[in-house]
C-alpha positions as CSV (number, residue, x, y, z in Angstrom):
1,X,36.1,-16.2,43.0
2,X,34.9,-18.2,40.6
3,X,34.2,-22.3,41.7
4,X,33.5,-25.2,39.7
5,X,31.1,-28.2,40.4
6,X,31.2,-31.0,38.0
7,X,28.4,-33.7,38.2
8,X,26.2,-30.9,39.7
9,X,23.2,-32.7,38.1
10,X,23.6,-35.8,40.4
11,X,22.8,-36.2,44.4
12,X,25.8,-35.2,45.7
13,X,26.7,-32.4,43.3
14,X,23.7,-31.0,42.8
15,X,23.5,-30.8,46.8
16,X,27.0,-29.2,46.8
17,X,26.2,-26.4,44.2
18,X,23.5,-25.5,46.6
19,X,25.5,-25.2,49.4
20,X,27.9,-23.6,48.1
21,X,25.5,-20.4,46.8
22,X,24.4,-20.9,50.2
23,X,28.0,-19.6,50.9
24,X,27.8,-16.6,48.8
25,X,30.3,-18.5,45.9
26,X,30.0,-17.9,41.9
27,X,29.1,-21.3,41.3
28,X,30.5,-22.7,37.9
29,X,29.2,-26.2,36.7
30,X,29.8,-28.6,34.2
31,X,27.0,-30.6,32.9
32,X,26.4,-32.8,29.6
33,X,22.9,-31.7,29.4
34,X,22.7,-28.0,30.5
35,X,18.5,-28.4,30.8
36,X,19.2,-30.8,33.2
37,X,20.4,-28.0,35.8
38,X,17.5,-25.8,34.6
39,X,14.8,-29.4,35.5
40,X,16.6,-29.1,38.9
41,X,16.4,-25.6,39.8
42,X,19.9,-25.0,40.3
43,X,20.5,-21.0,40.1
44,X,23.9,-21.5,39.5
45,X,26.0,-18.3,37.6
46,X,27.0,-20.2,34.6
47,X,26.6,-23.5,32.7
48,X,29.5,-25.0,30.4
49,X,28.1,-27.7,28.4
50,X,30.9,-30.8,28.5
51,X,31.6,-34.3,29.1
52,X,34.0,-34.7,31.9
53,X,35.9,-37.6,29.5
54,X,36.0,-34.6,26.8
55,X,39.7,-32.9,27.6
56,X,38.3,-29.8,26.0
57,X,35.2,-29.4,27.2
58,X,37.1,-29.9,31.0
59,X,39.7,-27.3,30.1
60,X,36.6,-24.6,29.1
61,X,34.8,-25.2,32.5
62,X,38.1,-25.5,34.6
63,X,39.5,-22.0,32.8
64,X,39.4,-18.8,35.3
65,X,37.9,-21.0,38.0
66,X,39.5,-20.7,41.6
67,X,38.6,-23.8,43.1
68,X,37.4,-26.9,41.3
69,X,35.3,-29.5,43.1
70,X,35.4,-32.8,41.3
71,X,32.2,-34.6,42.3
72,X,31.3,-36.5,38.7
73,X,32.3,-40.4,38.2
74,X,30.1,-43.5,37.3
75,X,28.2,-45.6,40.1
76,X,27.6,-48.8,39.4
77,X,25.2,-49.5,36.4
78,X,24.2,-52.4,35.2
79,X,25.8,-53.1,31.4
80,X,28.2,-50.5,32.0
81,X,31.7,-51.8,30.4
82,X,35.0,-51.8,32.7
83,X,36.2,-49.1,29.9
84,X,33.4,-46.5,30.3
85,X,34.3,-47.2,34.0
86,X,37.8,-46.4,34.0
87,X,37.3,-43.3,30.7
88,X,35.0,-41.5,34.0
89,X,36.4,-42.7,37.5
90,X,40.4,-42.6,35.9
91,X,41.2,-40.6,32.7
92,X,38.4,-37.6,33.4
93,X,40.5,-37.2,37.3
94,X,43.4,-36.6,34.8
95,X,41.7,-34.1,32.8
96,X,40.1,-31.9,35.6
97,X,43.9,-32.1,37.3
98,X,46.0,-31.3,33.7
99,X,43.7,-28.5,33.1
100,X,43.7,-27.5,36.6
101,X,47.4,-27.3,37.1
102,X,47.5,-25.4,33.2
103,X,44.9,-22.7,34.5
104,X,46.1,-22.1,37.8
105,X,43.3,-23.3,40.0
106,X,44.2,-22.9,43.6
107,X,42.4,-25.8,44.4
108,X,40.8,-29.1,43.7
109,X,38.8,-31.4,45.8
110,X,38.2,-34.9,44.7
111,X,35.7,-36.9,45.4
112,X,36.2,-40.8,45.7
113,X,35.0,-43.7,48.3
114,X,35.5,-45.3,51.1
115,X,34.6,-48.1,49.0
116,X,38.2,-48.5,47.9
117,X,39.6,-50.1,51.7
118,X,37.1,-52.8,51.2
119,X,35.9,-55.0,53.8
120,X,36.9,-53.4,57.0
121,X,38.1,-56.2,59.2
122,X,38.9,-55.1,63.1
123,X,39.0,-51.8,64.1
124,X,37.2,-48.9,61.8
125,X,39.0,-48.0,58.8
126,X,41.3,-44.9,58.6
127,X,43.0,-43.0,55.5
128,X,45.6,-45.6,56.4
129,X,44.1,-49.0,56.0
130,X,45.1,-50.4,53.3
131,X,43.7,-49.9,50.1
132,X,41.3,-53.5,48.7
133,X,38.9,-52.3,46.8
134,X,36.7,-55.4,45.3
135,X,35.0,-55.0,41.7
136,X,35.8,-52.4,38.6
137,X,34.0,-49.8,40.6
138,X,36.2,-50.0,43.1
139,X,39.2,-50.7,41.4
140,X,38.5,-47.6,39.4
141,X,37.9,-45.0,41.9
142,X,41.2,-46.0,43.8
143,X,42.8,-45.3,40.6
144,X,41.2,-41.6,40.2
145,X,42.1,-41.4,44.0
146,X,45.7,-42.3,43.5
147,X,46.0,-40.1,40.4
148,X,44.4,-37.1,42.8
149,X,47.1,-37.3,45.2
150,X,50.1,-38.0,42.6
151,X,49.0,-34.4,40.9
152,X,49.2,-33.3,44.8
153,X,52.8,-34.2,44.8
154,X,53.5,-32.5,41.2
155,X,52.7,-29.0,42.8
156,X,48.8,-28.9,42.8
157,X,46.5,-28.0,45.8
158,X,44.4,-31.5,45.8
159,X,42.4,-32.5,48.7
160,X,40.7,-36.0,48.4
161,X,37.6,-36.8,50.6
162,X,36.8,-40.6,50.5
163,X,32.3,-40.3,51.4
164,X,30.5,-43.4,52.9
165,X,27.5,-44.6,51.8
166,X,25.5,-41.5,51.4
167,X,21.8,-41.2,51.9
168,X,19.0,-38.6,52.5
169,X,16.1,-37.2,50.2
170,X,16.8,-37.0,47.2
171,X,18.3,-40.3,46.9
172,X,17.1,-43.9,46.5
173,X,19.9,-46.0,46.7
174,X,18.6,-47.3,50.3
175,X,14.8,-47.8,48.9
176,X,15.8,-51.6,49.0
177,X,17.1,-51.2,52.5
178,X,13.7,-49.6,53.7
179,X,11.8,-52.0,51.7
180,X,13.2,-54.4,53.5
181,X,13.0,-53.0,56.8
182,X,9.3,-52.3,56.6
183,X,8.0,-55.7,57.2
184,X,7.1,-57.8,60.5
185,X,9.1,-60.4,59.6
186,X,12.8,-59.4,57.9
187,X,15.2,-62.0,56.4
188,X,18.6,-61.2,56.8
189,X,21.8,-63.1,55.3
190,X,24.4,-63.4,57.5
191,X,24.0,-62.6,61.6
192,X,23.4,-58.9,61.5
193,X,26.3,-57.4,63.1
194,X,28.3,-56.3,60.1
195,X,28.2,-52.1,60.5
196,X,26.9,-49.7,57.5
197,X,28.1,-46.8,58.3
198,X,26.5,-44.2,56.2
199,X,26.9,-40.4,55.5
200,X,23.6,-37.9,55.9
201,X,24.4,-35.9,52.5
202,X,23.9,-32.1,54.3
203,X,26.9,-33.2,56.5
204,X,28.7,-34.4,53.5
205,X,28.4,-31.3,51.7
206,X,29.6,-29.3,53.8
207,X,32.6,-31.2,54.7
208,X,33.3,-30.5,50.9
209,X,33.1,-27.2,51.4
210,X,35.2,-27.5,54.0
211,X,38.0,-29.1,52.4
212,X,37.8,-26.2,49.7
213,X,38.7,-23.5,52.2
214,X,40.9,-25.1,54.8
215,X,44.6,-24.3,54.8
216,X,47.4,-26.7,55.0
217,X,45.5,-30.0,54.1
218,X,46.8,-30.5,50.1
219,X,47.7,-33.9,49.3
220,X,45.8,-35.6,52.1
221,X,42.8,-37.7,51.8
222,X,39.6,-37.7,54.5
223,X,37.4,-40.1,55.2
224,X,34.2,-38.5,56.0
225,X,30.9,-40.2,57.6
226,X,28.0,-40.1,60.2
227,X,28.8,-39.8,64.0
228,X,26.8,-43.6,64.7
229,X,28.4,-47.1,63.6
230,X,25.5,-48.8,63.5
231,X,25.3,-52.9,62.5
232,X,22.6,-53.7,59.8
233,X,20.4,-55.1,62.4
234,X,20.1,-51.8,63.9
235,X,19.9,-50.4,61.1
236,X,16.9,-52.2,60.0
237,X,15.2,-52.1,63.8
238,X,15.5,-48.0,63.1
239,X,14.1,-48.1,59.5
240,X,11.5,-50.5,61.1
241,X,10.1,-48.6,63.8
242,X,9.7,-45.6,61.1
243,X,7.5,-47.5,59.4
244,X,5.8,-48.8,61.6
245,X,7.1,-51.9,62.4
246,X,8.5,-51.5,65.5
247,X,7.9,-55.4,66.5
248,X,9.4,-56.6,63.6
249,X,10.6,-60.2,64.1
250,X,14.6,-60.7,62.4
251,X,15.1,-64.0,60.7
252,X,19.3,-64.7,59.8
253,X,20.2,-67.0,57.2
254,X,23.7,-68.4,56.2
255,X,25.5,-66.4,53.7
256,X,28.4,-68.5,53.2
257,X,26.6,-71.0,50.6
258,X,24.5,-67.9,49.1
259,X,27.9,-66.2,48.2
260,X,29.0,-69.5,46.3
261,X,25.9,-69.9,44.8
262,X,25.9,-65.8,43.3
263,X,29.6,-66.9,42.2
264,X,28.2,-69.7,40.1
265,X,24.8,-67.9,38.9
266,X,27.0,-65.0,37.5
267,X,29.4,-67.9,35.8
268,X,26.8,-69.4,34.0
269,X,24.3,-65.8,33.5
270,X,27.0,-63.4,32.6
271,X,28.1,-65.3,29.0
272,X,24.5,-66.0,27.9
273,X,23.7,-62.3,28.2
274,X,20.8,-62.7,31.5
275,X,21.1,-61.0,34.9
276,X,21.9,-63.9,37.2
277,X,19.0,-64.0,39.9
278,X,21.7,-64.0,42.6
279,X,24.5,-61.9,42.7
280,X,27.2,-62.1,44.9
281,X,27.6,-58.6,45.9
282,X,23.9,-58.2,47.0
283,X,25.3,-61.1,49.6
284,X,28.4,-59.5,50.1
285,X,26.0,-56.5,51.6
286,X,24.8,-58.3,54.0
287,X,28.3,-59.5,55.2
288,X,30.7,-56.7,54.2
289,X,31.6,-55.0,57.4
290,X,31.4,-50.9,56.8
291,X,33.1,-49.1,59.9
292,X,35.3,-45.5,59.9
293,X,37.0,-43.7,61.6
294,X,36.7,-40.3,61.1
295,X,39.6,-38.7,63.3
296,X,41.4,-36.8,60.9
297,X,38.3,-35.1,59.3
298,X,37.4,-34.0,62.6
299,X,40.6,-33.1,64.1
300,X,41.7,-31.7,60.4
301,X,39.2,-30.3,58.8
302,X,36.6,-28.8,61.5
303,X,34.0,-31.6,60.3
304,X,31.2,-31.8,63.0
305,X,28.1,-34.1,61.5
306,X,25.0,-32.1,62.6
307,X,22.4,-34.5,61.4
308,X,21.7,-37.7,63.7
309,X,21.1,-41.3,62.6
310,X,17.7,-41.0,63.4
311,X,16.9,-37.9,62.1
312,X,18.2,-38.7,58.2
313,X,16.4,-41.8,58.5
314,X,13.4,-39.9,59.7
315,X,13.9,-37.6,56.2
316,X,14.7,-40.0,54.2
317,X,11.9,-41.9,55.3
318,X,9.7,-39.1,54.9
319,X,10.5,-38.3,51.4
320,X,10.1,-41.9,50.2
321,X,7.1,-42.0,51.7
322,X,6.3,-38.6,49.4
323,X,7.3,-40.3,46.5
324,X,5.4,-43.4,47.0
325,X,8.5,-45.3,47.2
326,X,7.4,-47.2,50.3
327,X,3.5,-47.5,49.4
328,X,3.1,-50.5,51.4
329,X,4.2,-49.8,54.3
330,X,1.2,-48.7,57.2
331,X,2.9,-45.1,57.7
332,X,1.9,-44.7,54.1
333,X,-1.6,-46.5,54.0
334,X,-2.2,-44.5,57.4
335,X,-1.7,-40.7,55.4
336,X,-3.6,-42.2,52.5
């Protein structure tokens, strides 16, 4: 049987595709720029060329394929309007599930956030807590996951599994992070104990796969994530002691007037056409609690995470350090 990847070209599809030949599956994908699958190595069985906002081009891909997994949407990019957002992370969820339904795909697994439930005040967030999410990124994907599960009540097989923060090689979303962390004296806003909870992206994948083969699950949505909760200060002590600065000293500032302050910055910036030099969602990641709870994946779905905290860090590390992404730090002046 025949299985479709969109977004295969980015971090998480592109690690999905791979684990799903692993599987012994026909991989399908749909890419805008077919040589970009080729520049990746990806020795998938076929290529459609599409955008994933193109009905057509959706309906090509999604035609004779048994299972569909729906990994493409928009991050956040700087300049990006809120209508590109919402043509990617709303209307393309509708496409993939019209065309779906029309070819007879047994199932589709969507991919949104954990992102959408917002700051997570109290206990660890479940599929339950209420939905907050905070920005058009945000707002957007809760609307693609929404749409997901209404097709799930019209008659189609839809899983929906809501990732944390995902990180491992490959990826350089947390380059800031270990920037940060690889000094002897760290400034952080807020007191520390906020939790990132994060996602290794060999586990993640293969709780996708998982959700593609699983019986009895359709219409429900999983939060999936790493076995450790740890605060950002621990994070940052980990990261630290990776690179070498095991004896780094933490310094805490208030956030409170900082979040004003990006408020006002991005008043004032945002007309004039200038990137404000304080934003109040880089704050907001110092103070944003990140927690899950994830239960019902486990009890569900058969989701173990295999790779420990300190052994993505360790990987991720590593392959920054490869790349020359963390060329300061004495682990990399050390292999120099």
């Amino acid at each position: 049987m025949t299985v479709l990847v969109t977004g295969a070209t980015g971090f998480i599809g592109q690690a999905l595709a791979r684990r799903l030949l692993a599987s012994g599956e026909r991989v399908r994908v749909l890419a805008r720029r077919p040589a970009k699958v080729a520049e990746a190595g990806l020795p998938v069985h076929e290529v459609y060329e599409g955008d994933i906002t193109d009905p057509a081009a959706v309906a090509r891909a999604v035609s004779g394929a048994g299972t569909v997994y729906a990994i493409a949407g928009t991050f956040r990019e700087p300049g990006l309007s809120d209508e590109r957002y919402r043509e990617v992370n709303v209307a393309a969820v509708r496409h993939v599930m019209e065309a779906a339904k029309k070819h007879g795909v047994r199932r589709v697994v969507h991919c949104s956030t954990v992102g959408i439930h917002g700051n997570v005040v109290g206990s660890p967030a479940n599929e339950d807590t209420p939905i907050r999410p905070d920005g058009i990124y945000e707002v957007t994907k809760a609307e693609g996951d929404r749409t997901a599960l209404g097709h799930a009540r019209d008659g189609l097989e839809v899983v929906v599994i809501r990732p944390a923060p995902v990180y491992g090689p490959g990826d350089t979303r947390l380059v800031k992070l270990f920037k940060l962390a690889a000094r002897d004296r760290v400034l952080l806003l807020g007191n520390g104990r906020p939790h990132y909870h994060m996602v290794y992206i060999d586990d993640l994948v293969e709780a996708f796969r998982l959700a593609g083969v699983t019986p009895g699950i359709s219409g429900e949505a999983f939060i999936v994530a790493g076995a450790e909760r740890p605060t950002l200060e621990d994070l940052v002590r980990r990261i630290g002691g990776l690179t070498g600065h095991a004896s780094q000293r933490i310094l805490k500032l208030p956030a409170g007037p900082l979040l004003g302050l990006g408020d006002l910055c991005e008043l004032v910036c945002r007309p004039l056409g200038l990137n404000p030099p304080i934003y109040r969602r880089r704050v907001e990641f110092f103070v944003n609690n990140r927690a899950y709870d994830i239960g019902k994946a486990e009890r569900r779905l058969g989701y173990r995470p295999q790779v420990s905290l300190e052994e993505g860090l360790a990987r991720t590390a590593a392959w920054y350090r490869a790349q020359g992404l963390l060329a300061g730090d004495e682990t990399a002046r050390a292999a120099a």
